[in-house]
PDB file of N, CA, C and O in Angstrom:
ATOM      1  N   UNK A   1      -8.716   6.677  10.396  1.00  0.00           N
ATOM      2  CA  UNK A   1      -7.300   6.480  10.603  1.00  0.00           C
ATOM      3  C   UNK A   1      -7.058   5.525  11.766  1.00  0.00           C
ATOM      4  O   UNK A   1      -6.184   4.659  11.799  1.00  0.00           O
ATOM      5  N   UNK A   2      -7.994   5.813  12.760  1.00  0.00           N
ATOM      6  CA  UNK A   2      -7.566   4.716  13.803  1.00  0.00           C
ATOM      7  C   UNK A   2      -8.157   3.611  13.893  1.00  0.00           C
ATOM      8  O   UNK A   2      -7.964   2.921  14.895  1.00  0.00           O
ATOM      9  N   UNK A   3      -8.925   3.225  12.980  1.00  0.00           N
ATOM     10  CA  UNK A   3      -9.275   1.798  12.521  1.00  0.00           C
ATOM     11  C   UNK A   3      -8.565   1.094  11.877  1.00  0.00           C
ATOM     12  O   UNK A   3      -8.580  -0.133  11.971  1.00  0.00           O
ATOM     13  N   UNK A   4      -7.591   1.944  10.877  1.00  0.00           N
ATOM     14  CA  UNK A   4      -6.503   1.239   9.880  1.00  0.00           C
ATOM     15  C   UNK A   4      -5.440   0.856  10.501  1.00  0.00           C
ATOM     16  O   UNK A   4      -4.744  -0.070  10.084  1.00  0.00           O
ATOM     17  N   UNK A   5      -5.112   1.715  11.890  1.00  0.00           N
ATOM     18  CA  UNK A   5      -3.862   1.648  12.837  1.00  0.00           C
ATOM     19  C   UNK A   5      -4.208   0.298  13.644  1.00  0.00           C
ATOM     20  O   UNK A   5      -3.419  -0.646  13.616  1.00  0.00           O
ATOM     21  N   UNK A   6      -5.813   0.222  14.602  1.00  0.00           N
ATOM     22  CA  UNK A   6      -6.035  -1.060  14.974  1.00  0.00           C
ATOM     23  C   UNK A   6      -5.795  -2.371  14.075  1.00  0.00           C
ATOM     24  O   UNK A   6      -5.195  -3.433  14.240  1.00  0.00           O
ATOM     25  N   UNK A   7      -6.400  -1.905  13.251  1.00  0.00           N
ATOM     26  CA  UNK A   7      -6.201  -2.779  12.022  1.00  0.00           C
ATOM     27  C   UNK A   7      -5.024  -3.794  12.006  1.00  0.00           C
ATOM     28  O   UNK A   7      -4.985  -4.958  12.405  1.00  0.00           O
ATOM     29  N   UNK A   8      -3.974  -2.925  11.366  1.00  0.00           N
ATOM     30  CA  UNK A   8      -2.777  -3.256  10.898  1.00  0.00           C
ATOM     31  C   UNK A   8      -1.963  -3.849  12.738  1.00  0.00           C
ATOM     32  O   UNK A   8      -1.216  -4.826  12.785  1.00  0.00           O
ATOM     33  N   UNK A   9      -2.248  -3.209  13.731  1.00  0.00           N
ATOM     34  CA  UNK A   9      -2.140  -4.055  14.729  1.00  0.00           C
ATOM     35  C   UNK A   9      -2.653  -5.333  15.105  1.00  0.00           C
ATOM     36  O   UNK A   9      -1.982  -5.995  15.897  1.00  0.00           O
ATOM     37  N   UNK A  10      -3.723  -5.791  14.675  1.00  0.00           N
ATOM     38  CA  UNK A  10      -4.313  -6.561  14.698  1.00  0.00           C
ATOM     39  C   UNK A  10      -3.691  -7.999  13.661  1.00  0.00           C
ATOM     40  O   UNK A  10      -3.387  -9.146  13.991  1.00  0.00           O
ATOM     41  N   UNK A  11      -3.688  -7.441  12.594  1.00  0.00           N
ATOM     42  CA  UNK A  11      -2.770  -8.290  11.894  1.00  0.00           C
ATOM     43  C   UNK A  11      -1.515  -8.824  11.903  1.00  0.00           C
ATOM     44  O   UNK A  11      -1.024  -9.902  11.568  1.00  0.00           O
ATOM     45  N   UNK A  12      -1.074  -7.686  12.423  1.00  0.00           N
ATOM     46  CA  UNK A  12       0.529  -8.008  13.268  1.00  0.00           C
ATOM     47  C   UNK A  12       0.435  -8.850  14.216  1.00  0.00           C
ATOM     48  O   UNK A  12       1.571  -9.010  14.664  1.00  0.00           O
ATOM     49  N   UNK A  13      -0.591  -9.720  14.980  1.00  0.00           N
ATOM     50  CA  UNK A  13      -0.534 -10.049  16.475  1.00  0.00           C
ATOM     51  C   UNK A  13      -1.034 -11.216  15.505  1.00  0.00           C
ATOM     52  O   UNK A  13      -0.200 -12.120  15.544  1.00  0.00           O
ATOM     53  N   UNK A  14      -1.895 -11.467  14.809  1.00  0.00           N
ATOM     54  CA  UNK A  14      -2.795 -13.068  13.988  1.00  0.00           C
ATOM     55  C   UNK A  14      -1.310 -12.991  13.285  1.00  0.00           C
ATOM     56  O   UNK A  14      -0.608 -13.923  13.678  1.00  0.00           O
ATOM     57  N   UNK A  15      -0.793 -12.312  12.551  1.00  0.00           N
ATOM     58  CA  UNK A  15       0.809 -13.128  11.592  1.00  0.00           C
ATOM     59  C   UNK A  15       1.843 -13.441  12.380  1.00  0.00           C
ATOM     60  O   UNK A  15       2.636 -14.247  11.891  1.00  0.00           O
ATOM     61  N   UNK A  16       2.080 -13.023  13.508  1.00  0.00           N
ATOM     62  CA  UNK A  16       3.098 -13.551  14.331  1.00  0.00           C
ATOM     63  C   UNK A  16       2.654 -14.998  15.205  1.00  0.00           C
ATOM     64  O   UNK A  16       3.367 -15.974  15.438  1.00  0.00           O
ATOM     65  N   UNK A  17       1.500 -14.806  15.515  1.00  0.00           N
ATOM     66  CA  UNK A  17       0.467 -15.925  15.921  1.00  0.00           C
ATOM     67  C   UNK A  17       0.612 -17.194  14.747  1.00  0.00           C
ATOM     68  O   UNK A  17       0.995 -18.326  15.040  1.00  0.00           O
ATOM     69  N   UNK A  18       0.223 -16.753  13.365  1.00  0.00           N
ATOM     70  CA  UNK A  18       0.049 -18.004  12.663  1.00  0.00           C
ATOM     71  C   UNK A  18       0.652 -18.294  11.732  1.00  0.00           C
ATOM     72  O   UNK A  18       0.244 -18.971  10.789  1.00  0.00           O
ATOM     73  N   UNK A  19       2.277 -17.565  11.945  1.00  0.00           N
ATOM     74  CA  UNK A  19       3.530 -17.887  11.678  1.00  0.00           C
ATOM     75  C   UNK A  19       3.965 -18.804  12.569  1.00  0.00           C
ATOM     76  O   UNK A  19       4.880 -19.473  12.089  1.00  0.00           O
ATOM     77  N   UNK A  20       3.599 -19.184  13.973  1.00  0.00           N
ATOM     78  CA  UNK A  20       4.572 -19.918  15.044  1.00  0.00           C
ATOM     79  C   UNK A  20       3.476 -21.430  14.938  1.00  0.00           C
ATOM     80  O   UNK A  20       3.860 -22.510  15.387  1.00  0.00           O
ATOM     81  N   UNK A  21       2.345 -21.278  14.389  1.00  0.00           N
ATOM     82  CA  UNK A  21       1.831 -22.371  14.273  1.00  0.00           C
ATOM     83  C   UNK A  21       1.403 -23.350  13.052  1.00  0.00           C
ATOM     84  O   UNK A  21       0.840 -24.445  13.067  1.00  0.00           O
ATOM     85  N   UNK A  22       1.760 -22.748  12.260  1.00  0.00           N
ATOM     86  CA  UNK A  22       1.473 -23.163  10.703  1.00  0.00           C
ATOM     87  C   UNK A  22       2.584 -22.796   9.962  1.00  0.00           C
ATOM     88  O   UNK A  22       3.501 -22.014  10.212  1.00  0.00           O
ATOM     89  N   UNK A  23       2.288 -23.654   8.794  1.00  0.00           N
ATOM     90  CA  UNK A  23       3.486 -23.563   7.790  1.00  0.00           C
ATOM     91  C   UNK A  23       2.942 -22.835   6.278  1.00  0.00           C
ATOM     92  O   UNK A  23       2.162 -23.505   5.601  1.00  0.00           O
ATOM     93  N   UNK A  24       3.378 -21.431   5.758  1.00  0.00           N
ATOM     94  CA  UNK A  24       3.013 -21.302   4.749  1.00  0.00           C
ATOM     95  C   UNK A  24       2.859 -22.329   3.382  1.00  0.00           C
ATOM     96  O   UNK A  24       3.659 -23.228   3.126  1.00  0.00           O
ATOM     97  N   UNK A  25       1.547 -21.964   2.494  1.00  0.00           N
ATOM     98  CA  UNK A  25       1.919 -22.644   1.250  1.00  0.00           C
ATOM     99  C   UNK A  25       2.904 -23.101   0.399  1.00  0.00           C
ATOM    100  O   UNK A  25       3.015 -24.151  -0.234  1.00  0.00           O
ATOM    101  N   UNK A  26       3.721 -21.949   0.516  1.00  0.00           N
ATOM    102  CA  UNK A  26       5.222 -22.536  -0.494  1.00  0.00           C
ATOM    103  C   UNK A  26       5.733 -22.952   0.252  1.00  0.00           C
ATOM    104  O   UNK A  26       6.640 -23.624  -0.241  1.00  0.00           O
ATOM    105  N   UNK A  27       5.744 -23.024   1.993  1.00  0.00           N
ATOM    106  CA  UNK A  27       6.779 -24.250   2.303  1.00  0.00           C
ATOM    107  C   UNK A  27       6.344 -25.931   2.065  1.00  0.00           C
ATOM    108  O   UNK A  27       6.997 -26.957   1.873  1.00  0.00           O
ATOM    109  N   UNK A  28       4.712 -25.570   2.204  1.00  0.00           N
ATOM    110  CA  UNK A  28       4.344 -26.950   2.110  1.00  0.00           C
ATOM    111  C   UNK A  28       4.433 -27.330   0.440  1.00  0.00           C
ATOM    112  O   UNK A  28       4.551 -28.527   0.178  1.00  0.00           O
ATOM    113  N   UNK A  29       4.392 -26.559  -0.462  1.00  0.00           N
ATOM    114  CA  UNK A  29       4.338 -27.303  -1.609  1.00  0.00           C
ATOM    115  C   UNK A  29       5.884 -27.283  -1.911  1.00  0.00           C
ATOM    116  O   UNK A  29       6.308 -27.749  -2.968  1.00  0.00           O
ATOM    117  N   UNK A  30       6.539 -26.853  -1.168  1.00  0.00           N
ATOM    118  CA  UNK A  30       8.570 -27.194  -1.442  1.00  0.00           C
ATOM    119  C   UNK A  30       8.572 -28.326  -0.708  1.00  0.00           C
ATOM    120  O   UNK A  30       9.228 -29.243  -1.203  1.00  0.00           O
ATOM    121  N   UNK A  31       7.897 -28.600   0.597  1.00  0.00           N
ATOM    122  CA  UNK A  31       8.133 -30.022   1.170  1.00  0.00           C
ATOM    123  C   UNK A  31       7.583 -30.777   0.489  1.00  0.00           C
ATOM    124  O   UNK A  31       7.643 -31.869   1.055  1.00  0.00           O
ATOM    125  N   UNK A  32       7.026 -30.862  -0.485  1.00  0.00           N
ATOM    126  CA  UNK A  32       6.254 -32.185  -0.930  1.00  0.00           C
ATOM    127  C   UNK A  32       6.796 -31.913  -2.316  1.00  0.00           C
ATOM    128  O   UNK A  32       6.417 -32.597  -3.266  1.00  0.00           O
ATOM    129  N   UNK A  33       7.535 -31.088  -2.436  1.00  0.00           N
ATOM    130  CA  UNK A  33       8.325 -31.285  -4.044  1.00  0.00           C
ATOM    131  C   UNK A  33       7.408 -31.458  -5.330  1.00  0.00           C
ATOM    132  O   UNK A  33       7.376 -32.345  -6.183  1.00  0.00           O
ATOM    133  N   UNK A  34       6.468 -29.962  -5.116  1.00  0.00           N
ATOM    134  CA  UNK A  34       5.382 -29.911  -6.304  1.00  0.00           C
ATOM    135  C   UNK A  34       6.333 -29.044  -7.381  1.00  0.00           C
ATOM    136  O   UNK A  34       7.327 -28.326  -7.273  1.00  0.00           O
ATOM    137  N   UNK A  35       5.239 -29.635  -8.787  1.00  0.00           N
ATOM    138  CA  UNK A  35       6.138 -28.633  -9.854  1.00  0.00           C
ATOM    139  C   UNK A  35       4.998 -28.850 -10.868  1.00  0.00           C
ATOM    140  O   UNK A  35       4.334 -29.882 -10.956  1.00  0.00           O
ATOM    141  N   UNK A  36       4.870 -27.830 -11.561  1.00  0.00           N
ATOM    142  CA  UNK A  36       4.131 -27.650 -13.131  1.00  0.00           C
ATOM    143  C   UNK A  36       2.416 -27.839 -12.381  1.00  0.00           C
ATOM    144  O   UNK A  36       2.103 -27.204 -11.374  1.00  0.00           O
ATOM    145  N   UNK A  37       1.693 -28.569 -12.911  1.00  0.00           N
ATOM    146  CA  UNK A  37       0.030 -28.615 -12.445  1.00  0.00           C
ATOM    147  C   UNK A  37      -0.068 -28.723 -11.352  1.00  0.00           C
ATOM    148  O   UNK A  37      -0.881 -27.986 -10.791  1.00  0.00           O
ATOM    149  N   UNK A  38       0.916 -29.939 -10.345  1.00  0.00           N
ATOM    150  CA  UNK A  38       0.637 -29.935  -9.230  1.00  0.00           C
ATOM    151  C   UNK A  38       0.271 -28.718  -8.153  1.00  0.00           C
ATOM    152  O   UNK A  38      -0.561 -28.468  -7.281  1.00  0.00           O
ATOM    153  N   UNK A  39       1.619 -28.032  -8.885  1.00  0.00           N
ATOM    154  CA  UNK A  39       1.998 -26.713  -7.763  1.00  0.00           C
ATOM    155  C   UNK A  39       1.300 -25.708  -7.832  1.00  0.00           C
ATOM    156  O   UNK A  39       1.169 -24.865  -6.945  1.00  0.00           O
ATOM    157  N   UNK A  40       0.589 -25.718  -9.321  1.00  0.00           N
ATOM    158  CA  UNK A  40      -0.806 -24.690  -9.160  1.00  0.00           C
ATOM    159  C   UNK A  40      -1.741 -25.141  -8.992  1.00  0.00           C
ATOM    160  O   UNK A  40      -2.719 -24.400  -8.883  1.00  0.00           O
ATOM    161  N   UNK A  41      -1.857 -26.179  -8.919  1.00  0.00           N
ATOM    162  CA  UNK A  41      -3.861 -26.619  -8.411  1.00  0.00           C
ATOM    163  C   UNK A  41      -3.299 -26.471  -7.004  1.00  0.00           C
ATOM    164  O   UNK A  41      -4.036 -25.907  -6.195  1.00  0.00           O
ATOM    165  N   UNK A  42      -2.007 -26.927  -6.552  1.00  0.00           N
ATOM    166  CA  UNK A  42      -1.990 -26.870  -4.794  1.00  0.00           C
ATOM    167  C   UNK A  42      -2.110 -25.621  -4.326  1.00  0.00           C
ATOM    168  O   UNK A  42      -2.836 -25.377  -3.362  1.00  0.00           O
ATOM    169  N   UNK A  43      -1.393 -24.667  -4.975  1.00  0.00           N
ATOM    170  CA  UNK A  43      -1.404 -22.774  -4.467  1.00  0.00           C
ATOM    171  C   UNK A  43      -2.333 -22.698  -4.759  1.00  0.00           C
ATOM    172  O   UNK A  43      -2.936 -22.741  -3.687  1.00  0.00           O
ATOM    173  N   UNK A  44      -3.305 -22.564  -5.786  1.00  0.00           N
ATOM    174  CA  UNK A  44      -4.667 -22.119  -5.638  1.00  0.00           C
ATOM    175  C   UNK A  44      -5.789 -22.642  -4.538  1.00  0.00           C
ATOM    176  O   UNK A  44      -6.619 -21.893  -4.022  1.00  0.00           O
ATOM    177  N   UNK A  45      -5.660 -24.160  -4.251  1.00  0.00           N
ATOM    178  CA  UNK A  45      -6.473 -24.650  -3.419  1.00  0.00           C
ATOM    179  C   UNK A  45      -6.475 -23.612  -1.990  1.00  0.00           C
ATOM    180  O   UNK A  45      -7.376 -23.201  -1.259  1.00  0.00           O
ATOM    181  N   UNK A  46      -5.077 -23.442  -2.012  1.00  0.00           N
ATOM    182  CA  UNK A  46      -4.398 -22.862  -0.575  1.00  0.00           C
ATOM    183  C   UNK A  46      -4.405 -21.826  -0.125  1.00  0.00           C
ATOM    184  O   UNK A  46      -4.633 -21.405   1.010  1.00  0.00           O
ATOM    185  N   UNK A  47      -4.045 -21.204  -1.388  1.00  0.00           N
ATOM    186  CA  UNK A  47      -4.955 -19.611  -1.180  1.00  0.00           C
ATOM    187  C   UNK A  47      -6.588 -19.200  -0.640  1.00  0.00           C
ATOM    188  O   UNK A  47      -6.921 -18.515   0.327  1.00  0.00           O
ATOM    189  N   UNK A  48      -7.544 -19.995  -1.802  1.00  0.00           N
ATOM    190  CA  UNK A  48      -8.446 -20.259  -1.281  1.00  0.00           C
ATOM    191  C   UNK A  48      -8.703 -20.281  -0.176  1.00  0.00           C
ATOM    192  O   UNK A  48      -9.313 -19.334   0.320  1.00  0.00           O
ATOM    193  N   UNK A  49      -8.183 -21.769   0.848  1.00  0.00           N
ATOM    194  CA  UNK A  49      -8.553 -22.073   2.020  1.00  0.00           C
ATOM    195  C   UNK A  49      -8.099 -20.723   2.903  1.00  0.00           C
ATOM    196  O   UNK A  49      -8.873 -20.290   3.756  1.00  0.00           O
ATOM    197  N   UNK A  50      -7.167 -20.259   2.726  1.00  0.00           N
ATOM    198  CA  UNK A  50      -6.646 -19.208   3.590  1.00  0.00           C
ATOM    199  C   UNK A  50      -7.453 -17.888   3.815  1.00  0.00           C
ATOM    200  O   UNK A  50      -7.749 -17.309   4.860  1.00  0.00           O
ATOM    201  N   UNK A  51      -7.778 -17.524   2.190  1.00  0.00           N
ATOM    202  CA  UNK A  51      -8.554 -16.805   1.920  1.00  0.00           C
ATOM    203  C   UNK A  51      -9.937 -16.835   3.000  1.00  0.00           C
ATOM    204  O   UNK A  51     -10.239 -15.844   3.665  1.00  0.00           O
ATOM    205  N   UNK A  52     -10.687 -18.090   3.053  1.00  0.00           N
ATOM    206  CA  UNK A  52     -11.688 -18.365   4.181  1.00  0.00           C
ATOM    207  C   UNK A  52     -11.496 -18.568   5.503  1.00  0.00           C
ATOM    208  O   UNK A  52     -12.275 -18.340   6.429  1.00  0.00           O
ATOM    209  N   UNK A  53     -10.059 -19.152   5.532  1.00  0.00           N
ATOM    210  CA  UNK A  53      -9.958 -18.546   7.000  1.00  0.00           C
ATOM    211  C   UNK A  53      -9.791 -17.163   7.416  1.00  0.00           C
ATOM    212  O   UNK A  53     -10.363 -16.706   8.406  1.00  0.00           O
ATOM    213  N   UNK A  54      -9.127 -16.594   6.779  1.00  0.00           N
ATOM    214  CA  UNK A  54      -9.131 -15.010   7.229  1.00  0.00           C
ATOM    215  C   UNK A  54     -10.542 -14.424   7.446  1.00  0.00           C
ATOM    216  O   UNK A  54     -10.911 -13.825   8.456  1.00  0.00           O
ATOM    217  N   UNK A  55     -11.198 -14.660   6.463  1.00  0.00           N
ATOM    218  CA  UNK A  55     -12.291 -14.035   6.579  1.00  0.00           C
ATOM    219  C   UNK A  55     -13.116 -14.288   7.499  1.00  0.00           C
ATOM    220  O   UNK A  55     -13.899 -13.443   7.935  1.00  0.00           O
ATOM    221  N   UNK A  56     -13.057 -15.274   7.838  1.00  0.00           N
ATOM    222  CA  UNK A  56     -13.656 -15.473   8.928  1.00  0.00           C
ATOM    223  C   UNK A  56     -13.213 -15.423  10.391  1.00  0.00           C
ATOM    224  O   UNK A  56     -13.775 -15.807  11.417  1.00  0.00           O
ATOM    225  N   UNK A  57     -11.868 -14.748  10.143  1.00  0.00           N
ATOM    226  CA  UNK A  57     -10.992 -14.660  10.879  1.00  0.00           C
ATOM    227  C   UNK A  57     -11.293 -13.193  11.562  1.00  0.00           C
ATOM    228  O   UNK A  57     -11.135 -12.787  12.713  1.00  0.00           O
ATOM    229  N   UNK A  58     -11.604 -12.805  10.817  1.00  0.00           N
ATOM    230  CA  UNK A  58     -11.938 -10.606  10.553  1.00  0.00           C
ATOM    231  C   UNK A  58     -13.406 -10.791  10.739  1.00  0.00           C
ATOM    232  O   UNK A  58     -13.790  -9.838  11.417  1.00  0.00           O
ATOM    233  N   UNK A  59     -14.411 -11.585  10.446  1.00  0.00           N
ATOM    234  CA  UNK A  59     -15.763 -11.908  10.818  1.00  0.00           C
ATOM    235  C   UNK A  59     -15.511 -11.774  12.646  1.00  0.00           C
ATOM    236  O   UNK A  59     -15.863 -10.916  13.455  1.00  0.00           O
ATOM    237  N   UNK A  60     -14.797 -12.961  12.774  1.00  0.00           N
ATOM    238  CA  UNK A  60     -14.689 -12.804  14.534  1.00  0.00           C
ATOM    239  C   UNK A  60     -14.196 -11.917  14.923  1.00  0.00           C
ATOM    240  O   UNK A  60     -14.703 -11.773  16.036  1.00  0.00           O
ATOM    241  N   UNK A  61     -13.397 -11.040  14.752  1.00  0.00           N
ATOM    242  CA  UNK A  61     -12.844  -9.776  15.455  1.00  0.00           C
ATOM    243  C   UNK A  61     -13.643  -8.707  14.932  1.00  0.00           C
ATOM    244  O   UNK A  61     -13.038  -7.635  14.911  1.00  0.00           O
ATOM    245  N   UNK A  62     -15.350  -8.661  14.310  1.00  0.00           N
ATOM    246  CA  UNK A  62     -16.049  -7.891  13.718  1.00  0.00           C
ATOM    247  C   UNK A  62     -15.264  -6.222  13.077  1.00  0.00           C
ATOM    248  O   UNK A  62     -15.510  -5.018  13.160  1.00  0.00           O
ATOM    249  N   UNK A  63     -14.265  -7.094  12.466  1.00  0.00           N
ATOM    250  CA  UNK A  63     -13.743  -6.076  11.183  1.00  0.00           C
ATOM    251  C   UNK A  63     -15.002  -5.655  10.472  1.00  0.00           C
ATOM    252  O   UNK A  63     -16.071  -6.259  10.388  1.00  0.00           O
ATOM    253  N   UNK A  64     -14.512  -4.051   9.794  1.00  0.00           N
ATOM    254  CA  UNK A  64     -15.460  -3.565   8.594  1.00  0.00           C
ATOM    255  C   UNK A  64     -14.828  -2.842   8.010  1.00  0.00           C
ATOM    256  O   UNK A  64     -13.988  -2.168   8.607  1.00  0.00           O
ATOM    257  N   UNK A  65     -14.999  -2.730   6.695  1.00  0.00           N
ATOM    258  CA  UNK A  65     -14.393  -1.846   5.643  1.00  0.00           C
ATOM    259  C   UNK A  65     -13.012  -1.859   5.527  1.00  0.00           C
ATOM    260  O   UNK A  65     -12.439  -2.821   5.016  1.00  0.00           O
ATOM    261  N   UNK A  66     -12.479  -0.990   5.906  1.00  0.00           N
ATOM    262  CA  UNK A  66     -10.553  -0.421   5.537  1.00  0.00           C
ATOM    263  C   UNK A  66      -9.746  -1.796   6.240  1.00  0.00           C
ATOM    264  O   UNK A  66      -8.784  -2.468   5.867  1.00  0.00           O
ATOM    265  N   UNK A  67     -10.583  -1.848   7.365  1.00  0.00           N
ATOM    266  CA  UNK A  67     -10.152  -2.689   8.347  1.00  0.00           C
ATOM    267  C   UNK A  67      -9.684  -3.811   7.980  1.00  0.00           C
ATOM    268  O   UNK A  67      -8.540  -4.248   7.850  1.00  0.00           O
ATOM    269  N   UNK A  68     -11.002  -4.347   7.785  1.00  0.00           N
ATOM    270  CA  UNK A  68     -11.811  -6.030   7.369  1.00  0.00           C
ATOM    271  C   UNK A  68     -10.224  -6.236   5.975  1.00  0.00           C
ATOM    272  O   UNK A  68      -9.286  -7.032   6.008  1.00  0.00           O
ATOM    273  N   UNK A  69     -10.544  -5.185   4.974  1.00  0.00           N
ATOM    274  CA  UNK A  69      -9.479  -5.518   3.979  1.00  0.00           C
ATOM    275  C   UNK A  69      -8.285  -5.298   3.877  1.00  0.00           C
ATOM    276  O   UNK A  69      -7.695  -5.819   2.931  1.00  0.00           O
ATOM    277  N   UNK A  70      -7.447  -4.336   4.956  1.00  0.00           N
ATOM    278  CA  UNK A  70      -6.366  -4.218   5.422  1.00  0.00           C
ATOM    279  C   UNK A  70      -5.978  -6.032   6.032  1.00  0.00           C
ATOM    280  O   UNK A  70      -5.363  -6.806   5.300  1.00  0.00           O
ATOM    281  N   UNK A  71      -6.410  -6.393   7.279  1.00  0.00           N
ATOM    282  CA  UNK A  71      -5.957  -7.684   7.788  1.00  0.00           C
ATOM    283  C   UNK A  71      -6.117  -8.697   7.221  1.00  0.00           C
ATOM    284  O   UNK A  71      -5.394  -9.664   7.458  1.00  0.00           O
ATOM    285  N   UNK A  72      -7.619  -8.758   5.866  1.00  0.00           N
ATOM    286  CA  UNK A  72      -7.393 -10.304   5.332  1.00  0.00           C
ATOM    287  C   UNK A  72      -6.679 -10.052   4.517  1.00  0.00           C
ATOM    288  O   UNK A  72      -6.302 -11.037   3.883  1.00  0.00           O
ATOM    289  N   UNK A  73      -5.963  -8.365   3.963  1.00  0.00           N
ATOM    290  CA  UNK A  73      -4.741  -8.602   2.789  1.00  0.00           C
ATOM    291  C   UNK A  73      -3.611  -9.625   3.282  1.00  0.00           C
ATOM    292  O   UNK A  73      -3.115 -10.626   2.766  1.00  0.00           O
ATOM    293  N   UNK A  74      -3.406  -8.936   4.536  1.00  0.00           N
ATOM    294  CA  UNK A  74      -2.409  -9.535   4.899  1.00  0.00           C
ATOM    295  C   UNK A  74      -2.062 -10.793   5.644  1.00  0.00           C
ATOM    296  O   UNK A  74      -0.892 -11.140   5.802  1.00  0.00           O
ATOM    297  N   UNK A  75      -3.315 -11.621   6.200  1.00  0.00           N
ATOM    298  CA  UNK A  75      -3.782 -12.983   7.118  1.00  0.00           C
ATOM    299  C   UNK A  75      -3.068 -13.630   5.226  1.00  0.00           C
ATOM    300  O   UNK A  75      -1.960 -14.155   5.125  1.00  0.00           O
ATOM    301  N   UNK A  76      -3.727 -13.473   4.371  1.00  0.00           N
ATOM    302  CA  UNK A  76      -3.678 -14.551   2.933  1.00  0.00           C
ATOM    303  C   UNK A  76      -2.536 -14.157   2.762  1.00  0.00           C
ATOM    304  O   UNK A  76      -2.039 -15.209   2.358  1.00  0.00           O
ATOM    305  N   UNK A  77      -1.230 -12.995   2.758  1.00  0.00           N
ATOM    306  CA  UNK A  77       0.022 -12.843   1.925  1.00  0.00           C
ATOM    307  C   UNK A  77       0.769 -13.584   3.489  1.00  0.00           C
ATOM    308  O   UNK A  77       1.826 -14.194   3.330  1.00  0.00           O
ATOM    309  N   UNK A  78       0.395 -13.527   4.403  1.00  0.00           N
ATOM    310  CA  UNK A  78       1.077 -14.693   5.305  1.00  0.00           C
ATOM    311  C   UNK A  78       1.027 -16.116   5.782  1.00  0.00           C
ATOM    312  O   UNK A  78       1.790 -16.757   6.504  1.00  0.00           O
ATOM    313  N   UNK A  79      -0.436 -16.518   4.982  1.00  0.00           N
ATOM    314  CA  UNK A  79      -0.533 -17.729   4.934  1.00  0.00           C
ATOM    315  C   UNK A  79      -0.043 -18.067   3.537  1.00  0.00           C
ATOM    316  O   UNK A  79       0.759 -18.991   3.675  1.00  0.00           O
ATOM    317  N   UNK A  80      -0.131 -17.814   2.532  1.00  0.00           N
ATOM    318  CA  UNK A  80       0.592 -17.752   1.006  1.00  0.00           C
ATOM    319  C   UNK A  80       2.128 -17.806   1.292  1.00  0.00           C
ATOM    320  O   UNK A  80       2.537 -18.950   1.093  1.00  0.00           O
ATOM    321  N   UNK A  81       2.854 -17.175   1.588  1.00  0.00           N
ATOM    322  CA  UNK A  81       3.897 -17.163   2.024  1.00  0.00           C
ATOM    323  C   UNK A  81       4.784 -16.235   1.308  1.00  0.00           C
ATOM    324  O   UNK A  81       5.997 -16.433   1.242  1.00  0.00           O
ATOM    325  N   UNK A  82       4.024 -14.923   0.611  1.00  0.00           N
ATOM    326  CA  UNK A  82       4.571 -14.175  -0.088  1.00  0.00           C
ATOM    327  C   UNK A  82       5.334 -12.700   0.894  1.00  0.00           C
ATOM    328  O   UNK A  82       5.950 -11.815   0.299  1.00  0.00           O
TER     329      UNK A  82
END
C-alpha cells in the first residue's frame, strides 16, 4: 500500500513537472494540423517515444511492480494528452 501511495506521489510531482515543460501529443498534432494517416502514424510514434521515456523514467527512480506500472500508466496518459 505504501508503495502505490509513493507511487502515485511520485507521478504527481513528474506530471506537474512535464506538463510545465512539454507539450502533449494532441497538442502537437492539433498544432501541425494532422488528420487521417498522418495523425495516426504521429500518435503512435508518440506514444511510443513517451512510452520509453517513462520507462526509463521509473528505471531512474528504481520503481518495481505496482509502482513501476502505476507511474508509467500515468507519465504516457500525460504525455499522450489523454
Amino acid at each position: 500500500m505504501r508503495i502505490v501511495v509513493i507511487a502515485l506521489l511520485l507521478a504527481s510531482a513528474a506530471s506537474a513537472a512535464s506538463a510545465q515543460t512539454a507539450t502533449t501529443c494532441k497538442a502537437q498534432a492539433a498544432e501541425k494540423k494532422l488528420s487521417g494517416a498522418a495523425l495516426t502514424s504521429f500518435t503512435k510514434r508518440c506514444e511510443k517515444d513517451a512510452e520509453t521515456t517513462c520507462d526509463a523514467s521509473a528505471k531512474e527512480k528504481k520503481l518495481a511492480g505496482a509502482a513501476k506500472t502505476s507511474f508509467t500508466k500515468k507519465c504516457v496518459s500525460d504525455a499522450v494528452g489523454t
